[in-house]
C-alpha positions in Angstrom: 114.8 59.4 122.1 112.9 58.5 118.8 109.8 57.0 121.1 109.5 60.8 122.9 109.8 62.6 119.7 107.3 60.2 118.2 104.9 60.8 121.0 105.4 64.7 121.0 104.6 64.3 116.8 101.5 62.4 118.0 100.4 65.2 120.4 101.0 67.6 117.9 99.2 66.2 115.2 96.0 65.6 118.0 96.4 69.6 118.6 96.4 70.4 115.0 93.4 68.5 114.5 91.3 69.6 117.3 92.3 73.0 116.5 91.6 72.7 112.8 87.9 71.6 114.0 87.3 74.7 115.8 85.0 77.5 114.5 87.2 80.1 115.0 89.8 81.3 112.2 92.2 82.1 114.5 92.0 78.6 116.2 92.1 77.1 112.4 95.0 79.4 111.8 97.1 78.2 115.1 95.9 74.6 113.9 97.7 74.9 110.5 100.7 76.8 112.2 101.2 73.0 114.5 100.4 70.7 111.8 103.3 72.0 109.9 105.7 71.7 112.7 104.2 68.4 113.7 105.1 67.3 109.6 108.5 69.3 110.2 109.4 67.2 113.7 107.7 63.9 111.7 110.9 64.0 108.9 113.0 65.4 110.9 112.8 61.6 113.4 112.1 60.3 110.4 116.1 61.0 109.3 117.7 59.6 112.3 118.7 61.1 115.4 122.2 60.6 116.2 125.3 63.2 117.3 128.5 61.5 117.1 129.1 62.6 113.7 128.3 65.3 111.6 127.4 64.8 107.9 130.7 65.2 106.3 132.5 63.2 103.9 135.9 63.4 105.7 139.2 64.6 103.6 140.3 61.6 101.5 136.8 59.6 102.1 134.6 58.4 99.5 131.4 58.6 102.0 130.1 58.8 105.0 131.2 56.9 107.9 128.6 55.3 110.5 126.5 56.1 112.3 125.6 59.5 110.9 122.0 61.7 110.4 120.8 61.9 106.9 121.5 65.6 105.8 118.2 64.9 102.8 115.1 65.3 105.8 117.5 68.3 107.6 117.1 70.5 103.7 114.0 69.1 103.1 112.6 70.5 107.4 114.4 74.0 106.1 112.7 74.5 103.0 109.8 73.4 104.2 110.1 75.9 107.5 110.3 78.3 105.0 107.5 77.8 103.2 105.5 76.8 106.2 106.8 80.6 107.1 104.6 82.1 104.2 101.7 80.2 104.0 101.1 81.1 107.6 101.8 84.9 107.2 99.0 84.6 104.3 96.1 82.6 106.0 96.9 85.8 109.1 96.4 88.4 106.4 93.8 86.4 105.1 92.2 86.0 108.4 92.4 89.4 109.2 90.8 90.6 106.5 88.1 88.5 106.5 87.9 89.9 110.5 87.5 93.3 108.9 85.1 92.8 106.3 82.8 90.6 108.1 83.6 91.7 111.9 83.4 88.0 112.9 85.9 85.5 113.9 83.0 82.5 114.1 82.5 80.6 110.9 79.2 80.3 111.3 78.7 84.1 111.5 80.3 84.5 108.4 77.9 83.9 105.9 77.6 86.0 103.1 76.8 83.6 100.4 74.4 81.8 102.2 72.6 83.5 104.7 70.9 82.1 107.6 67.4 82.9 106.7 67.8 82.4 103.3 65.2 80.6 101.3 67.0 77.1 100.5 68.1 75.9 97.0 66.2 73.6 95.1 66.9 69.7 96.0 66.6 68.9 92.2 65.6 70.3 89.2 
């Protein structure tokens, strides 16, 4: 089970990659949107994978009994879903605003500070 969820964190990292290479905001925006699940699914492996028993102390126990998951990477995956959460909603209203200003979607179309005809900088002073 760990080996498929491995893979699947592989394929999602390649996604968030190829995606984060694109051009297009929205592309970069899906791109940053899978890289934080593909982090999210890494910790969550990363903790163990197991369903016999829950992570409870039982009544009169001093700790855990094996084989149990590790409830630390199961908080850490729901604060970070959380966060993930905003930062997402953000880079959209970013990205959409920089849509309605500039009325592109195309990095390279959205050049303000450096126009394409532009005269180039000095190389050295």
């Amino acid at each position: 089970m760990e080996f498929a969820l491995a893979a699947l964190v592989g394929m999602f990292f390649a996604t968030a990659v190829y995606l984060l290479l694109s051009k297009s905001v929205i592309r970069m925006l899906l791109g940053v949107g899978i890289l934080g699940n593909a982090v999210n699914l890494l910790i969550f492996t990363a903790g163990r994978l197991t369903r016999e028993v829950p992570p409870i102390v039982p009544e009169g126990g001093v700790q855990l009994v094996e084989p149990f998951a590790n409830p630390l990477p199961q908080a850490l995956i729901l604060t970070a879903i959380v966060i993930g959460f905003a930062l997402f909603t953000f880079l959209l209203v970013l990205g959409y605003r920089a849509y309605q200003e500039l009325d592109a979607d195309n990095t390279d179309t959205m050049r303000i500070a450096e126009p394409e005809h532009a005269p180039r900088p000095p190389l050295s002073y």
